[in-house]
C-alpha positions in Angstrom: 2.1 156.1 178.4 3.8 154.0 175.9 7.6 154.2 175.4 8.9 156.0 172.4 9.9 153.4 169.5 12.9 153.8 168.9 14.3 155.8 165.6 14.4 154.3 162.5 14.0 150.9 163.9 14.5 147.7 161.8 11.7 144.9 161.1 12.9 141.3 161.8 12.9 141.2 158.1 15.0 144.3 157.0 17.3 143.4 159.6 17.8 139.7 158.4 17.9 141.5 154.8 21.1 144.0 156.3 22.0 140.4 157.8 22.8 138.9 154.1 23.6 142.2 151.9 26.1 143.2 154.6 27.6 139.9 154.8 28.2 140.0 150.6 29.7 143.1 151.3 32.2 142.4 153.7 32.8 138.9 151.8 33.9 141.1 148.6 36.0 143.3 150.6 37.7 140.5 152.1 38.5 138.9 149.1 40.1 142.3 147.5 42.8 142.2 150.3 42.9 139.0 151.5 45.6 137.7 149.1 47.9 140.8 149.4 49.7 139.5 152.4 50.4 136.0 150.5 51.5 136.8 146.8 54.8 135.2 147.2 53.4 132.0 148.4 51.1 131.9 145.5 53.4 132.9 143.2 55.7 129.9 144.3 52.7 127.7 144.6 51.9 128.0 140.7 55.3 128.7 139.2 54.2 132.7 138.6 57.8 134.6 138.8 58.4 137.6 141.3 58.0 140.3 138.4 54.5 139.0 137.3 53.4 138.9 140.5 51.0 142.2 140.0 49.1 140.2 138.0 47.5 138.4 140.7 45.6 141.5 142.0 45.2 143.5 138.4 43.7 140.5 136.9 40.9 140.9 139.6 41.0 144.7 139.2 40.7 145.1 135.7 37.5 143.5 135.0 36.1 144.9 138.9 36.7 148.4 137.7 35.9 148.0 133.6 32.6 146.3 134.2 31.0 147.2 137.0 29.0 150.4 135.3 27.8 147.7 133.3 26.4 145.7 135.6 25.3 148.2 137.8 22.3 149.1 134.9 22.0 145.6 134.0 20.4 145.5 137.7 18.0 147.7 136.8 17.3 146.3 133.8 17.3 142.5 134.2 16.2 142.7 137.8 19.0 143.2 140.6 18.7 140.1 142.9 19.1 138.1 139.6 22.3 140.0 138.9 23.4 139.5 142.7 22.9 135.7 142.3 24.3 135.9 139.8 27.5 137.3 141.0 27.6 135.0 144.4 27.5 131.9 142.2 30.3 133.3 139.8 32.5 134.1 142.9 31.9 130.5 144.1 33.0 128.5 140.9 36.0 131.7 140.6 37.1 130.8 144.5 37.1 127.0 144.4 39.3 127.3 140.5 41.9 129.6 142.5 42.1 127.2 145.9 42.8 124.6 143.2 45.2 126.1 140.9 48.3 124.4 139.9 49.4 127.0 136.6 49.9 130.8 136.2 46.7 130.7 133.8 44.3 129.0 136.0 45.3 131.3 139.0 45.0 134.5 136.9 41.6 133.4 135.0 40.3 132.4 138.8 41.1 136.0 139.8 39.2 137.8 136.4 36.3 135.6 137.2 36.5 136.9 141.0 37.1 140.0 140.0 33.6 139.7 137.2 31.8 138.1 140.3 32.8 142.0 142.4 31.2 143.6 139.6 28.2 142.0 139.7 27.6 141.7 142.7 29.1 145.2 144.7 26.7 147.1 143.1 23.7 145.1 142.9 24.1 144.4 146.5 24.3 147.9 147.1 21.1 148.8 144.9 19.2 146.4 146.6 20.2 148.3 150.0 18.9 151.4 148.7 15.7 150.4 147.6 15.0 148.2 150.9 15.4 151.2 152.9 14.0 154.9 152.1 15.6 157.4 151.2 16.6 159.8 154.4 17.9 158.9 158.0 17.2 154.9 157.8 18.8 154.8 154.6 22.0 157.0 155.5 22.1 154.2 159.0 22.3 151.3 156.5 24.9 153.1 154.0 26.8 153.7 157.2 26.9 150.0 158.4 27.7 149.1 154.9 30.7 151.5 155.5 31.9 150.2 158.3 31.4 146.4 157.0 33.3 147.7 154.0 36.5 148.9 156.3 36.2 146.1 158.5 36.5 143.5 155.3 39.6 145.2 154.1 41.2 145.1 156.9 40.3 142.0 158.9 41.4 140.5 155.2 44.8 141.7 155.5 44.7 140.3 159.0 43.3 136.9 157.9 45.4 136.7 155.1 48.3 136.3 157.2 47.2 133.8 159.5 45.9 131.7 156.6 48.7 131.6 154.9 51.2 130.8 158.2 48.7 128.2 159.7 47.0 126.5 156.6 47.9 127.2 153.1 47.5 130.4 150.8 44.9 128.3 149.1 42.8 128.6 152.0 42.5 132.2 150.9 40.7 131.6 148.1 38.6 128.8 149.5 37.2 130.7 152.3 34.9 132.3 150.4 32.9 129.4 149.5 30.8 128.6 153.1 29.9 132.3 153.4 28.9 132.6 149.4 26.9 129.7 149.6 25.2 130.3 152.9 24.3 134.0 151.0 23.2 132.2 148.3 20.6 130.3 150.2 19.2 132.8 152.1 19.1 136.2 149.4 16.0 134.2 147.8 13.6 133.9 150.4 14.5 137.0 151.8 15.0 139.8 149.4 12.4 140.5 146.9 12.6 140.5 143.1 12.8 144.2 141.6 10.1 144.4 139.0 11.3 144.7 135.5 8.3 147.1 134.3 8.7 146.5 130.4 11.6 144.6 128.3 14.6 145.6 128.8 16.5 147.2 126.2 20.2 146.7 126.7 22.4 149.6 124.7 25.1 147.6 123.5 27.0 149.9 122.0 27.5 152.0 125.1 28.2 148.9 126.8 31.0 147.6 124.6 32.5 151.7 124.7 32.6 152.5 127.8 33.5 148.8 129.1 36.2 149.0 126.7 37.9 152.3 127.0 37.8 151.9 131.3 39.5 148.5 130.8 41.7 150.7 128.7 42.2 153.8 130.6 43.3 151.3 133.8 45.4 149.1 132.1 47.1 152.3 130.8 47.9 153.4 134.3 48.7 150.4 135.2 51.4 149.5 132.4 51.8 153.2 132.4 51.3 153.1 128.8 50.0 155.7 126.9 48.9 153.7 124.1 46.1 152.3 126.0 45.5 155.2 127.6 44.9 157.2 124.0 42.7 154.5 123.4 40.8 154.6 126.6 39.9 158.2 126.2 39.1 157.6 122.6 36.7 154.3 123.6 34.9 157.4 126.1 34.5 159.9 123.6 33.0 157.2 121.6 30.8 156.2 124.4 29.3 160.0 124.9 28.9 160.4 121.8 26.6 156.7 121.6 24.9 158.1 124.8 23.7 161.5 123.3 22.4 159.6 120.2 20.8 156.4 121.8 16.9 155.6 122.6 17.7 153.6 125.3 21.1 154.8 126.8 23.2 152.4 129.0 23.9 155.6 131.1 21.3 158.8 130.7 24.2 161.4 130.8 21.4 163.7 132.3 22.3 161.8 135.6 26.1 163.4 135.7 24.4 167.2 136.0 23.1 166.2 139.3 25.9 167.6 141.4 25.5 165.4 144.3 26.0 162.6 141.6 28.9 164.5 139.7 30.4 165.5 143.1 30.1 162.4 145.0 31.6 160.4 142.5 34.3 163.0 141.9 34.8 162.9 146.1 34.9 159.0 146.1 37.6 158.9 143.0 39.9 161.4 145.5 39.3 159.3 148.2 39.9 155.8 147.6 42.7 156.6 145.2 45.0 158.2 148.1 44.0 156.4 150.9 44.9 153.3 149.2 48.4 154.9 148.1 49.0 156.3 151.1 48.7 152.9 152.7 50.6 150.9 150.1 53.6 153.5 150.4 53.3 153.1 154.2 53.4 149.5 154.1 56.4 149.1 152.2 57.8 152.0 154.2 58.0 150.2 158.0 58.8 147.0 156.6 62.0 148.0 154.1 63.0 150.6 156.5 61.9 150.7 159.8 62.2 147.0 159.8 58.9 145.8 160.5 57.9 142.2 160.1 54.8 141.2 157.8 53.0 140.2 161.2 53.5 143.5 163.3 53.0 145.0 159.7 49.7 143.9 160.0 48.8 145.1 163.5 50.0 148.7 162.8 47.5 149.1 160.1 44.9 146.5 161.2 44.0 147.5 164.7 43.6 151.2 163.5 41.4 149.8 160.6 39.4 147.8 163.2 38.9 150.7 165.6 37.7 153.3 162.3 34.9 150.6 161.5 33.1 153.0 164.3 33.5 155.5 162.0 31.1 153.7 159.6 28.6 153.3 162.0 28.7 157.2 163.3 28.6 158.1 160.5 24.5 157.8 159.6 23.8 160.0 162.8 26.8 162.7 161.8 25.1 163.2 158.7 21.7 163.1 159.9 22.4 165.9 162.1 25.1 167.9 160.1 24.2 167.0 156.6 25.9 164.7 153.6 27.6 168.4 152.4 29.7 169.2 155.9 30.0 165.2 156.5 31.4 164.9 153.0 34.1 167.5 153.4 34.8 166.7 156.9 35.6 163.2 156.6 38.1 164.8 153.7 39.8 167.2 155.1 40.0 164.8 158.6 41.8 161.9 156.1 43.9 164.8 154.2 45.2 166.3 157.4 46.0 162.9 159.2 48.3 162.0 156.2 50.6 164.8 156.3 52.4 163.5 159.3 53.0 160.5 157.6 55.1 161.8 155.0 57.7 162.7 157.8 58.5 159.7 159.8 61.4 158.9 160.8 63.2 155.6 160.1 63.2 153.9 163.7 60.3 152.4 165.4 59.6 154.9 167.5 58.4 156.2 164.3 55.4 154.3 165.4 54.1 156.5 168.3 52.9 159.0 165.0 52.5 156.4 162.6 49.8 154.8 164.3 47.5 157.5 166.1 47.8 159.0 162.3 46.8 156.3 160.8 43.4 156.2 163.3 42.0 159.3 162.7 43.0 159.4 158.9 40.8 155.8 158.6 38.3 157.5 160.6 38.1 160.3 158.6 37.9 157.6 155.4 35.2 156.2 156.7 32.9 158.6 157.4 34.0 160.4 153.8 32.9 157.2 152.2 29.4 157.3 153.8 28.9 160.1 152.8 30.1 159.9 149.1 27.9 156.6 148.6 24.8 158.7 150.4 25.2 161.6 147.9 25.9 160.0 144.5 22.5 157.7 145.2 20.1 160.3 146.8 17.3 161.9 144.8 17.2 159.0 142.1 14.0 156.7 141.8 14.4 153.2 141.7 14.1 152.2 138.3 18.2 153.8 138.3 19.4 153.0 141.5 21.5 149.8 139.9 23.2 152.8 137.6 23.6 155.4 141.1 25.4 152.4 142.7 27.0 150.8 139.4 29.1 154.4 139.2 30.1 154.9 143.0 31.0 151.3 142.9 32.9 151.9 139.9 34.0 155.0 141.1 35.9 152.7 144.0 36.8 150.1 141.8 39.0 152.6 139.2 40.1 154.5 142.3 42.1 151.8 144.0 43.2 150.8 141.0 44.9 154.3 139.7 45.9 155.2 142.9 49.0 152.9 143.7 50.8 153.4 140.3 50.2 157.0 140.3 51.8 157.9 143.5 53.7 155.0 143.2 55.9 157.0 139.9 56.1 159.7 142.3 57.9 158.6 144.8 60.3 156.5 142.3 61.3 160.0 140.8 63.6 160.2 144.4 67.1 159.2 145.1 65.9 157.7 148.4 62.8 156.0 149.9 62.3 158.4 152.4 62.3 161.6 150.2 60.0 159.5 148.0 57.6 159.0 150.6 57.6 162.5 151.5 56.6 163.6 147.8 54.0 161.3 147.4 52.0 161.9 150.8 52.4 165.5 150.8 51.3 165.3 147.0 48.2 162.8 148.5 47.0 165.0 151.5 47.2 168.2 149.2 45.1 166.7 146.4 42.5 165.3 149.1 42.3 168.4 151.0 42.0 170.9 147.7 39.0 168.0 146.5 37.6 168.8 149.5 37.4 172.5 148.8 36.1 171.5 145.2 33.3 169.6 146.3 32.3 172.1 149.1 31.2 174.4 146.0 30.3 171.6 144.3 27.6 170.7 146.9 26.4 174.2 147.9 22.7 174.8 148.1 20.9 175.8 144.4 17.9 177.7 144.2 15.9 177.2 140.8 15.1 181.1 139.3 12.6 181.7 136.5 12.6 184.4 133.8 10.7 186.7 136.0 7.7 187.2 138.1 5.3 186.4 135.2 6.9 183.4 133.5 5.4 180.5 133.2 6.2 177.3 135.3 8.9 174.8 133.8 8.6 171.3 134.1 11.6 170.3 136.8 14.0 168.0 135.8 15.1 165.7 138.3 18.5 165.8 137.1 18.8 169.0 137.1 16.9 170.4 140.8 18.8 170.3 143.2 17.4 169.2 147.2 19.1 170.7 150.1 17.9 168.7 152.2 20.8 167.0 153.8 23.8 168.8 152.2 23.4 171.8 153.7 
């Protein structure tokens, strides 16, 4: 007798395919952090003063986080592996600019043409993911890899970063990119296929240009904390739902947003990545200004428990596979919630450390798996022809999140008299907003049942925005 194949097994093909699209991935999320560590060099490298400094990483975030919707249903519409191309070729010509800046404008119009390149290519890349792979236990595997790929970029670019900077030059940040873009751009061609554009596409510009407009808006308005912008943000949204109801051809059919593992992942991945990534820019400042730490060590405490969470990504497929994307969802919350309390009451000498890293494991870990699970549930149950849109709003969803979420918390803690209370304010604030989302979305996410009028009515048509599956959120 034959030995079992194993589950969910990859052709040479798919796997090559993961090979490429995984690489992208972890390219993009290397190139969001990879600069952090070296902003002063850069700054002094192009004559950009301490106080516009900022600028360096919301001139890539702006444009990530305003038009990545956009491009997400441009995928589906102009075909996504042209949009991903697309997006790899931009980041190339973005990179090289940056590594050869010499002025404040050419560095900051390198990082909006980086940050254009993330929102073409994030989502299509993840699109193309989740039409390779079906829909189930293969496809929650992949989005679980891409997880851990995800964690893994971030923080080995923090790591890098570092290094680069000390051995070679902070140009070398930016230039990094370009083997690994163009070996992606060699290979995506012969081995993903073209998505089949099944009549003209009909873009909705008017949806485009409102909502593109009014998230650049709304960001920029946290950002500046301005609430000018922000007025007009919301207005620019309005405007945009309003377009949507009333279009032929809508940019997004709002239908989509009654799904409630749409509505709810989305609304899970916005908690998420907005405290996780306060809670570690609060922390990071924190042991350096006053525990002491240098940038170096600084980097180990948060990069070896970021290393050791990528596990977490690629658990996470089975976890949910056995437990469901509902319970793996919340979990992974309440897991990152919980493991950020502690933080908000270290203490101000290193042996602050023996809490401040375990914490910092099991809250990553916790991230991880919560992010897996997010991305599973805002693109389940959607057909193919919109998967460019499902991924264009959880990457958005990201994008805006980690954005927000620094500024927000950031005013919080400034409201103290001393860093230490103001650290305690905002990451008790952070784990109490992620653990109550968590409690939101667990009724958000609980099994529907679809009633009629009675024993004798007739059938209705289902909507597949509106039913509900419970198979794997239960």
């Amino acid at each position: 007798m034959s030995a079992p194949a194993r589950p969910h097994a990859f052709t040479r093909r798919q796997s090559l395919v993961l090979l490429v699209l995984l690489g992208a991935g972890f390219l993009l999320a290397l190139d969001f952090s990879i600069l952090n560590v070296a902003l002063p060099e850069i700054g002094a490298g192009v004559g950009l003063s301490n106080a516009d400094l900022p600028w360096i990483a919301a001139a890539y975030a702006l444009p990530a986080a305003g038009f990545t919707l956009l491009f997400g249903r441009l995928a589906d519409l102009l075909g996504r592996r042209r949009v991903f191309l697309g997006g790899m070729v931009l980041l190339i010509c973005a990179s090289a600019l940056g590594g050869l800046a010499t002025t404040p404008e050419v560095l900051l119009t390198a990082r909006v043409l980086q940050g254009l390149a993330a929102a073409m290519s994030t989502p299509a890349a993840l699109s193309l993911l989740t039409t390779e792979f079906d829909e189930g236990a293969a496809r929650d595997r992949v989005l679980g890899f891409n997880g851990a790929i995800l964690s893994g970029g971030f923080t080995v670019g923090a790591l890098v970063g570092g290094a680069l900077v000390s051995l070679i030059s902070w140009r070398a940040a930016f230039l990094i990119n370009l083997p690994v873009a163009l070996a992606i751009l060699v290979l995506t061609p012969g081995l993903v296929a073209a998505s089949r554009v099944p009549h003209r596409p009909v873009l909705d510009v008017p949806g485009a240009l409102t909502v593109t407009g009014g998230l650049l808006a709304g960001v920029y308005a946290i950002i500046e904390q301005d609430w000018r912008w922000g007025l007009a943000g919301i207005l620019l949204l309005a405007a945009f739902v309003v377009v949507e109801l009333r279009a032929t051809a809508p940019l997004v059919p709002l239908r989509i947003l009654r799904r409630p593992t749409v509505r709810w992942g989305n609304g899970a991945g916005l908690v998420l990545f907005s405290m996780e990534t306060a809670a570690i820019f609060l922390m990071t400042i924190y042991v350096q200004q006053s525990i002491g730490l240098s940038p170096v060590i600084t980097g180990l405490v948060f990069g070896i428990p970021g290393l050791a969470a990528v596990s977490a990504g690629i658990l996470a497929g089975r976890f949910l596979g056995a437990f469901g994307t509902r319970r793996g969802l919340v979990t992974g919350m309440v897991v990152q919630g919980v493991a950020t309390l502690p933080l908000a009451f270290v203490g101000t000498d290193r042996t602050a450390l023996l809490l401040i890293v375990p914490a910092l494991l099991v809250g990553f870990f916790g991230h991880v798996t919560a992010i897996v699970a997010y991305t599973v549930a805002g693109t389940s149950g959607l057909p193919d022809d919109q998967q460019g849109l499902a991924t264009g709003l959880t990457s958005m969803t990201q994008q805006v999140a980690i954005t927000v979420g620094i500024p927000i918390l950031g005013s919080l803690a400034a409201t103290q008299a001393t860093s230490q209370s103001g650290l305690r304010l905002a990451l008790v604030i952070d784990a109490a907003v992620v653990v109550v989302g968590a409690g939101l979305v667990w009724h958000g996410l609980r099994p529907r049942t679809l009633t009629t009028n009675g024993p004798s009515a007739p059938a209705q048509p289902a909507d597949p925005y509106v039913h509900v599956s419970t198979e794997g959120l239960s």
